[in-house]
C-alpha positions as CSV (number, residue, x, y, z in Angstrom):
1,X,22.7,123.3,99.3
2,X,25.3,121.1,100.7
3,X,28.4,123.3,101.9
4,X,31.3,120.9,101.4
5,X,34.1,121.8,103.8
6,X,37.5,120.7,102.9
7,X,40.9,120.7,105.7
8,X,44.0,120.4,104.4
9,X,46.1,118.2,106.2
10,X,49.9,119.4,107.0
11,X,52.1,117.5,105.8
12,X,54.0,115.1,107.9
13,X,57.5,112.9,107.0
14,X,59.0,113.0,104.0
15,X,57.2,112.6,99.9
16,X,58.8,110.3,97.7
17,X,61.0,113.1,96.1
18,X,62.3,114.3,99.8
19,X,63.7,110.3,100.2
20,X,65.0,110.4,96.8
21,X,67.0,113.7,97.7
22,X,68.2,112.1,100.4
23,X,69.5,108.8,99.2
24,X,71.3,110.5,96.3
25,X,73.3,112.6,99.1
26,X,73.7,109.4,101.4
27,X,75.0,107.6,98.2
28,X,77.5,110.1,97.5
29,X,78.9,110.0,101.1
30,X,78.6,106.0,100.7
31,X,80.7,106.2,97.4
32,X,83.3,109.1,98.3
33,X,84.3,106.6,101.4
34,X,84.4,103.4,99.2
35,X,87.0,105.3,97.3
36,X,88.9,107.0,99.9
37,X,88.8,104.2,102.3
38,X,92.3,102.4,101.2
39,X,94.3,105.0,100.7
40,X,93.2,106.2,104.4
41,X,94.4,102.8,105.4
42,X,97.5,102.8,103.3
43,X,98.7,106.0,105.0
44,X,97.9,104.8,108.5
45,X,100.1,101.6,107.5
46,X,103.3,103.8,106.2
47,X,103.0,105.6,109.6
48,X,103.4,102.5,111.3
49,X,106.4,101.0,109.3
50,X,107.9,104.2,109.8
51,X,107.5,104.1,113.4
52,X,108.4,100.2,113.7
53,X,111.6,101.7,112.9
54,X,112.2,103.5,115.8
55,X,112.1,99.6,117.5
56,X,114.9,97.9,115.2
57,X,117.7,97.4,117.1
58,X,121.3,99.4,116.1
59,X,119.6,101.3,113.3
60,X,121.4,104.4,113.2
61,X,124.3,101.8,112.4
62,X,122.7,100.6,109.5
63,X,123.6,101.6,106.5
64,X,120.7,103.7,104.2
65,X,120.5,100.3,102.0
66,X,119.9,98.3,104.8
67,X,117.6,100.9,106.0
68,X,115.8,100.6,102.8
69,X,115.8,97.0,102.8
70,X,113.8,96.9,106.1
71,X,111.2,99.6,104.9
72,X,111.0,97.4,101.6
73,X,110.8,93.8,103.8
74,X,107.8,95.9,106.0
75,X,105.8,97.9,102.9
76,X,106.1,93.9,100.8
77,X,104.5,92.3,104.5
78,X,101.7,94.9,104.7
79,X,100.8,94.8,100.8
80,X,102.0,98.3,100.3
81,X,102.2,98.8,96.4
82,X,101.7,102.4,95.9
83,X,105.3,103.6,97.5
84,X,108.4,103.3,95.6
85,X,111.9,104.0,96.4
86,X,112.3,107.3,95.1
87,X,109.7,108.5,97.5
88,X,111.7,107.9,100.4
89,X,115.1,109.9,101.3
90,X,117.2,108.3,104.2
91,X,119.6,111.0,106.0
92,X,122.5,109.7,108.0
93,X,123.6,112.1,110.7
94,X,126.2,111.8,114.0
95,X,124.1,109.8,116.1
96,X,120.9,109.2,114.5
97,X,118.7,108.9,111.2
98,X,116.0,110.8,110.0
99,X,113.9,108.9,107.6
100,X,111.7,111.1,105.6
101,X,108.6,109.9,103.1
102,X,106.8,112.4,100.7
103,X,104.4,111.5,97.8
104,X,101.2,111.8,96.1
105,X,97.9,109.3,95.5
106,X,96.1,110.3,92.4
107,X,92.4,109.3,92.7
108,X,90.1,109.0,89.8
109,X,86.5,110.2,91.4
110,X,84.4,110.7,88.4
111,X,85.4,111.2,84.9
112,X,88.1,113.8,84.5
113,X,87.6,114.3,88.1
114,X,90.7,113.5,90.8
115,X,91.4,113.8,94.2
116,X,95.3,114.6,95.0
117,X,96.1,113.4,98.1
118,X,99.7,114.6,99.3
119,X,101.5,112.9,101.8
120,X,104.6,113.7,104.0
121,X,105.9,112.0,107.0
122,X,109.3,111.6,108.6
123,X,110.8,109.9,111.6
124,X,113.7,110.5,113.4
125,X,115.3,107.3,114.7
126,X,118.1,107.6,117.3
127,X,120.5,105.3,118.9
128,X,119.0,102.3,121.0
């Protein structure tokens, strides 16, 4: 009689399902930063109008509409289309002017699914 003896082998790496898994997960990383990527780089780009302010020569003499027309001049430069004027409110006090930014970027994700993104920022720009 010829005794047949069988090993199993353990497993090593991953099966075809196991690289499957893990390419669906890496997609949705992939896909979540494709989406998110320019409105990380839109915030980054208010910051730094905002704080070009701080730079601008006699700006707490400025009046708030020539305040606005410089933040307008700098967000039409850097391709900003997702800030209006209404998101901005421009306080004038003694000796300086505090500049403060607040709104919201609506994401569509997946079907009925958003991400709210809520942003506030100020500056406080004082006599140069």
């Amino acid at each position: 009689m010829l005794k047949q003896s069988f090993k199993y082998k353990q497993q090593k790496g991953f099966t075809l399902v196991g690289w499957i898994f893990v390419m669906a997960i890496a997609g949705y990383f992939i896909y979540l930063a494709m989406i998110l990527t320019p409105f990380i780089v839109g915030n980054h780009t208010m910051d730094r109008i905002l704080e070009s302010l701080k730079e601008e020569p006699g700006i707490t003499q400025k009046s708030k509409r020539e305040i606005w027309r410089l933040i307008e001049n700098r967000m039409l430069i850097n391709q900003v289309r997702s800030v209006t004027k209404d998101d901005f409110e421009i306080v004038k006090e003694n000796n300086k002017v505090i500049v403060y930014l607040e709104y919201d970027d609506k994401i569509r994700f997946m079907n009925h699914v958003y991400i709210l993104i809520e942003r506030n920022k100020s500056v406080e720009l004082v006599r140069n």
